[in-house]
C-alpha positions in Angstrom: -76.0 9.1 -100.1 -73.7 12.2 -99.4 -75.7 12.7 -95.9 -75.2 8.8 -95.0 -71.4 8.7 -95.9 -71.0 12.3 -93.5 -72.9 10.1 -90.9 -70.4 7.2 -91.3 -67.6 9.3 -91.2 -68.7 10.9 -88.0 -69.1 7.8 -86.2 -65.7 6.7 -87.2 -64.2 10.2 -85.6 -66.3 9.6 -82.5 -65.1 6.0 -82.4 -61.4 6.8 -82.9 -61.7 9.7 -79.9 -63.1 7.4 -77.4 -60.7 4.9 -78.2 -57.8 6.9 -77.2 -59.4 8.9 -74.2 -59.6 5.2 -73.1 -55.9 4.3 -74.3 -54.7 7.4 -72.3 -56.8 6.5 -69.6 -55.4 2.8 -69.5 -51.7 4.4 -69.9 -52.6 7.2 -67.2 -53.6 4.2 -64.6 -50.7 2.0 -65.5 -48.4 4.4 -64.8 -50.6 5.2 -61.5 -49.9 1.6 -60.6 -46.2 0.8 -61.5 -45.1 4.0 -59.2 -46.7 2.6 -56.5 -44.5 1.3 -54.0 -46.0 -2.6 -53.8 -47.3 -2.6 -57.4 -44.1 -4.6 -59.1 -43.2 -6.5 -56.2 -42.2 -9.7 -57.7 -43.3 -13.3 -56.5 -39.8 -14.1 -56.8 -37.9 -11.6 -55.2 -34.3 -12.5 -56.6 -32.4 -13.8 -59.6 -29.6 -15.2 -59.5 -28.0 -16.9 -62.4 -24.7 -18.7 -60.7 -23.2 -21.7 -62.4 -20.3 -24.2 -61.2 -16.8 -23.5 -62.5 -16.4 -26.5 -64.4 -12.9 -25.8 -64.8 -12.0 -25.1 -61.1 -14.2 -28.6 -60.5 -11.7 -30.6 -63.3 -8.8 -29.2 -61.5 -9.7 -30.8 -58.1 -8.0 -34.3 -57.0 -9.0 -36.7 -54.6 -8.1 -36.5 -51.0 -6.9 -40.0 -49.4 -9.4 -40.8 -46.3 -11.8 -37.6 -47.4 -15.1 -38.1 -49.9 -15.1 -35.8 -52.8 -12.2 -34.0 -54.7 -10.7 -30.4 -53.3 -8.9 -27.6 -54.6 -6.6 -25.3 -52.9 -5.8 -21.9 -54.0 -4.4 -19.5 -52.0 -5.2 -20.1 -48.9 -8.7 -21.0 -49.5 -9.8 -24.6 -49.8 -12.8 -26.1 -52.4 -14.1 -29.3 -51.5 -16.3 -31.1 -54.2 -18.7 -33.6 -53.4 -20.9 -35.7 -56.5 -24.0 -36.9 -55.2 -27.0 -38.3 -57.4 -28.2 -35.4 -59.7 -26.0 -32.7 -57.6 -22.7 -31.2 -57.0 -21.8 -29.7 -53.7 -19.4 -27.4 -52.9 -17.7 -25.9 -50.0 -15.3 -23.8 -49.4 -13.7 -22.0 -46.5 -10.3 -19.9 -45.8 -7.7 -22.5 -44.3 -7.2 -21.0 -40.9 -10.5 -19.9 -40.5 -14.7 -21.2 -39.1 -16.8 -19.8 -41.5 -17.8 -21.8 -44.6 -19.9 -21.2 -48.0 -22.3 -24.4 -49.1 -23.2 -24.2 -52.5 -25.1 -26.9 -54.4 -25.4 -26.9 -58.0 -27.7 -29.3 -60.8 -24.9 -31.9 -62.2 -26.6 -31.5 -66.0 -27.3 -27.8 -66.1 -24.6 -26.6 -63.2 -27.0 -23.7 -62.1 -26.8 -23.0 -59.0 -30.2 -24.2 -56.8 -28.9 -23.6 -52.9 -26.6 -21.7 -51.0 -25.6 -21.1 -47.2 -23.2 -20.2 -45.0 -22.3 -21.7 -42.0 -20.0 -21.7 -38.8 -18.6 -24.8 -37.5 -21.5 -26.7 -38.0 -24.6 -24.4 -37.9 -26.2 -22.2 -40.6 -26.1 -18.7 -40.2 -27.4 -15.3 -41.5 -29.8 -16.4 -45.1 -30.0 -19.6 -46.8 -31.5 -19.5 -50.8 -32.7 -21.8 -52.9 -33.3 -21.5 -56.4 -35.2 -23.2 -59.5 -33.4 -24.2 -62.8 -34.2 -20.2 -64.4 -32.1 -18.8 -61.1 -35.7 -17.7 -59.4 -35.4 -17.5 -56.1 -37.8 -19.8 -54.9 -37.4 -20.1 -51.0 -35.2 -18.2 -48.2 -34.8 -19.7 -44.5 -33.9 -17.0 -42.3 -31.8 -18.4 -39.7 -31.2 -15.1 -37.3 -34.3 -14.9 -36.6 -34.5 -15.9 -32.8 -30.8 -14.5 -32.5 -30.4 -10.8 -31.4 -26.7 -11.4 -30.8 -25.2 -12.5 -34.1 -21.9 -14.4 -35.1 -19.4 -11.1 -35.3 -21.4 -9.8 -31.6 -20.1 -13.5 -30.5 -16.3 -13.0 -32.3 -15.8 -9.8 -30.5 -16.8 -10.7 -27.1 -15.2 -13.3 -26.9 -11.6 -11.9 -28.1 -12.3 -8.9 -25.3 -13.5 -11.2 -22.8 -11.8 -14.6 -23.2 -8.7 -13.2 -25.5 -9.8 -15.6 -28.1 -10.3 -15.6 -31.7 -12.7 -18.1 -32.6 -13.3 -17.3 -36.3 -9.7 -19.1 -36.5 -9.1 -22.8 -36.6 -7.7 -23.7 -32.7 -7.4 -27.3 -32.0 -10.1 -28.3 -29.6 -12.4 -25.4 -29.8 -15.9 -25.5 -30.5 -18.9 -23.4 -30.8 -22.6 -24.3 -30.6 -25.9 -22.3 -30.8 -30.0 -23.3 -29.8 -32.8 -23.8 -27.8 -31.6 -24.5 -24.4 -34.9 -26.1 -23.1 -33.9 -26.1 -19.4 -32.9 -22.1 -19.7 -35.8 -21.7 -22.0 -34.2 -19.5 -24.4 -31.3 -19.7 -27.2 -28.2 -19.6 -26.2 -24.1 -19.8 -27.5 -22.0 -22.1 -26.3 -18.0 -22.0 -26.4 -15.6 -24.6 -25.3 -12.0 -23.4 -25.0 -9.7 -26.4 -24.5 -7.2 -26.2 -21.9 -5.1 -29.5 -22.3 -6.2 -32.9 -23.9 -9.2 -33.3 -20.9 -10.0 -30.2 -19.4 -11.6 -26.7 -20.9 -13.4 -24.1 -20.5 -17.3 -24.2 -21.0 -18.9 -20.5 -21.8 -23.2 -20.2 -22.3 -23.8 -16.8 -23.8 -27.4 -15.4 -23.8 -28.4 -14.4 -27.3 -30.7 -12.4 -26.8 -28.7 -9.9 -24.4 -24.8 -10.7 -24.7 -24.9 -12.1 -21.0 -22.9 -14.6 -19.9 -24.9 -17.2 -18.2 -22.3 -19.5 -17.1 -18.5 -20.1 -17.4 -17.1 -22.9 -15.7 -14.4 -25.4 -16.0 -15.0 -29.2 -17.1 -12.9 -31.9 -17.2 -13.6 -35.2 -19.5 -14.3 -38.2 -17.8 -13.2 -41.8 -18.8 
């Protein structure tokens, strides 16, 4: 009896030794793995728990002739626009190109996509996320664009002495595919008088100017 409970109790040392060689040996290779450079690259790579400012959005009024509400503080300007199940908002400096697009759930007010653009176009990173603030998708839209927005602002206030981050009457800006040049190009008009102006291409891949000519409007 003596011999057999020795026996039992030599089993149950053995047992609890081989348990935590393996518990160590589990530790030692989870350790191996979470200091390895890929090992906890996420899925989702960012979080980002943004909500609307309910109170900024109460405090904007409607503008005669313009959808949505807007706010003005400073000199920046919130625009508010309520569209089935979502709430936009932009907003931009008064005097200046570059705008932030933000679109938020109207129940929850997370925040589920964001860009920035100039005039019309998106530039640099657009996100979206899901309801928990995963990031869930990402555009990259400088992708076929060595020369980038700022490369564009400084040539053209060193080449043409104009600022076109800043609101001018008449002035637009443009970037794409220009199928017959086969590549992506800029494109600046600088307004002269009410139906002439200048018309600039911009390579952008290389900072050259293609063209710069001239054009007047016709009837």
């Amino acid at each position: 009896m003596i011999y057999q409970l020795k026996i039992k109790i030599l089993i149950w040392f053995l047992l609890i030794i081989v348990n935590c060689n393996g518990q160590q040996k589990v530790e030692k290779k989870e350790e191996q793995k979470s200091n390895h450079p890929t090992s906890n690259y996420p899925l989702k790579l960012k979080i980002k728990m943004k909500k609307l400012d309910i109170y900024e959005f109460n405090l904007s009024r409607k503008v005669i002739g313009e959808e949505g509400t807007e706010l003005i503080k400073d000199d920046t300007v919130f625009q508010f626009i309520k569209e089935k199940g979502i709430i936009k908002r932009e907003s931009f400096k008064r005097n200046e190109n570059l705008k932030t697009i933000e679109i938020f759930e109207d129940k929850s007010f997370m925040l589920v996509f964001e860009v920035t653009s100039f005039f019309n176009f998106p530039i640099n990173v657009s996100n979206k996320y899901d309801s928990m603030g995963n990031r869930i998708e990402e555009i990259n839209y400088e992708k076929d664009y060595k020369v980038s927005i700022d490369d564009i602002i400084t040539l053209a206030k060193s080449k043409f002495k104009v600022d076109i981050s800043k609101k001018i009457p008449g002035l637009y800006v443009t970037r794409g595919k220009d199928d017959v040049l086969n590549r992506h190009v800029y494109t600046i008009f600088l307004p002269a008088d009410s139906r002439t102006g200048r018309y600039i291409i911009i390579d952008a891949e290389s900072k050259e100017i293609i063209s710069d000519k001239i054009v007047t409007a016709t009837d």
